[in-house]
C-alpha positions as CSV (number, residue, x, y, z in Angstrom):
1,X,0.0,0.0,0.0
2,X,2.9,2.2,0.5
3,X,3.5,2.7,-3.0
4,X,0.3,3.8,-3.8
5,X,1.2,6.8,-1.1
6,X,4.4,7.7,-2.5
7,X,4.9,11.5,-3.8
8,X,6.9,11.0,-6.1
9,X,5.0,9.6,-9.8
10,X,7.6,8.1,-10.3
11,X,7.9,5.7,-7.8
12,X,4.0,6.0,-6.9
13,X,2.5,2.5,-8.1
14,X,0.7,2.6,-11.6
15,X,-3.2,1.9,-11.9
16,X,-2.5,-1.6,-12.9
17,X,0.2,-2.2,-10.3
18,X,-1.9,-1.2,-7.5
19,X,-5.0,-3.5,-8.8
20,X,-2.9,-6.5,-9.2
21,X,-1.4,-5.7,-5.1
22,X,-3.0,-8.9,-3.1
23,X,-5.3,-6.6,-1.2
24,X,-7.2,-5.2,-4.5
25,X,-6.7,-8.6,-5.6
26,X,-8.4,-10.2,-3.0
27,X,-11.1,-7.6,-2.6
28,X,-11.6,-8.0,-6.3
29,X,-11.4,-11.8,-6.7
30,X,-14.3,-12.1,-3.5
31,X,-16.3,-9.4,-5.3
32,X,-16.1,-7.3,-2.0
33,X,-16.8,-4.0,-3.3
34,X,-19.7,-3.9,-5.5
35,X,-19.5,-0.8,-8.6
36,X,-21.3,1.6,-5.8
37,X,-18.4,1.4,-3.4
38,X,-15.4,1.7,-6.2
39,X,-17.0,5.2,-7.2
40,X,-17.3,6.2,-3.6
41,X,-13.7,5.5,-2.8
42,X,-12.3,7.3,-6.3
43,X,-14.2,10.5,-5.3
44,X,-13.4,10.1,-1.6
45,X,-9.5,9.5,-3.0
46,X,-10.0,12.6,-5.6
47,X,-11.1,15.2,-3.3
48,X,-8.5,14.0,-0.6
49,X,-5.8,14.7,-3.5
50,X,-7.6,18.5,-3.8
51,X,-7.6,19.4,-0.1
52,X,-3.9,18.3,-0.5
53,X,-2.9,20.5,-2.9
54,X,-5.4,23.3,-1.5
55,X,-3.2,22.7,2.2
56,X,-0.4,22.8,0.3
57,X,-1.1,26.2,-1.5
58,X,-2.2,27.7,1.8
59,X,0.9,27.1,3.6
60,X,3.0,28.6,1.0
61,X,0.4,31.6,1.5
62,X,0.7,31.4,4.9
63,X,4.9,31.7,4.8
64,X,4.8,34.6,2.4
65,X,2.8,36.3,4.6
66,X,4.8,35.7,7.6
67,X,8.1,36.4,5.4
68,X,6.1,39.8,3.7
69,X,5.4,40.8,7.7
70,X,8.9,40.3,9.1
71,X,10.1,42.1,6.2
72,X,7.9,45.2,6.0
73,X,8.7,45.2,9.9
74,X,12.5,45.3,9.7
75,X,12.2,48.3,6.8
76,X,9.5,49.6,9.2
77,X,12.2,49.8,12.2
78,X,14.9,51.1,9.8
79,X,12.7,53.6,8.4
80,X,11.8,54.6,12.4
81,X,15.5,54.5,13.0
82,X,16.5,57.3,10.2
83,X,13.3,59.5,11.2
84,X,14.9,61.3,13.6
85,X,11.7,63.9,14.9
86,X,9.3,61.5,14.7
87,X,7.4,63.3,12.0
88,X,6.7,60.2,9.8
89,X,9.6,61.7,6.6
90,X,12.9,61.6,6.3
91,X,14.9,65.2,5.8
């Protein structure tokens, strides 16, 4: 089952590799999961793949953000630094 986890494609079990893995196999030989079931489990499986990618996008979102901040803070404190009266301009 592990290779049908793995992140890379390359390595990531085909379609046809994972089917003929004993536990597909066996599932499939015993009839276990009628048509019903096997459409369930590929939507379930697609929109775990989306939220996935949609986690993935937000934490990059959420780092630029905190990067961006910690930035504009540090030019913030420089600019604070060189304004010498206090009156928001530099002279």
């Amino acid at each position: 089952m592990k290779g049908l986890l793995n992140k890379d494609k390359t390595k990531r079990f085909t379609i046809d590799q994972a089917l003929s893995h004993p536990w597909f196999s066996t599932l499939h030989k015993d009839n276990v999961l009628d048509s019903e079931t096997k459409n369930q489990v590929l939507a379930t499986m697609t929109k775990y793949a989306a939220s996935n990618k949609v986690n993935k996008a937000i934490k990059i979102f959420k780092t630029k953000l905190s990067i961006d901040n910690k930035v504009s803070s540090k030019y913030k404190d420089l600019f604070f630094k060189y304004d010498k009266d206090n009156n928001a301009s530099l002279s």
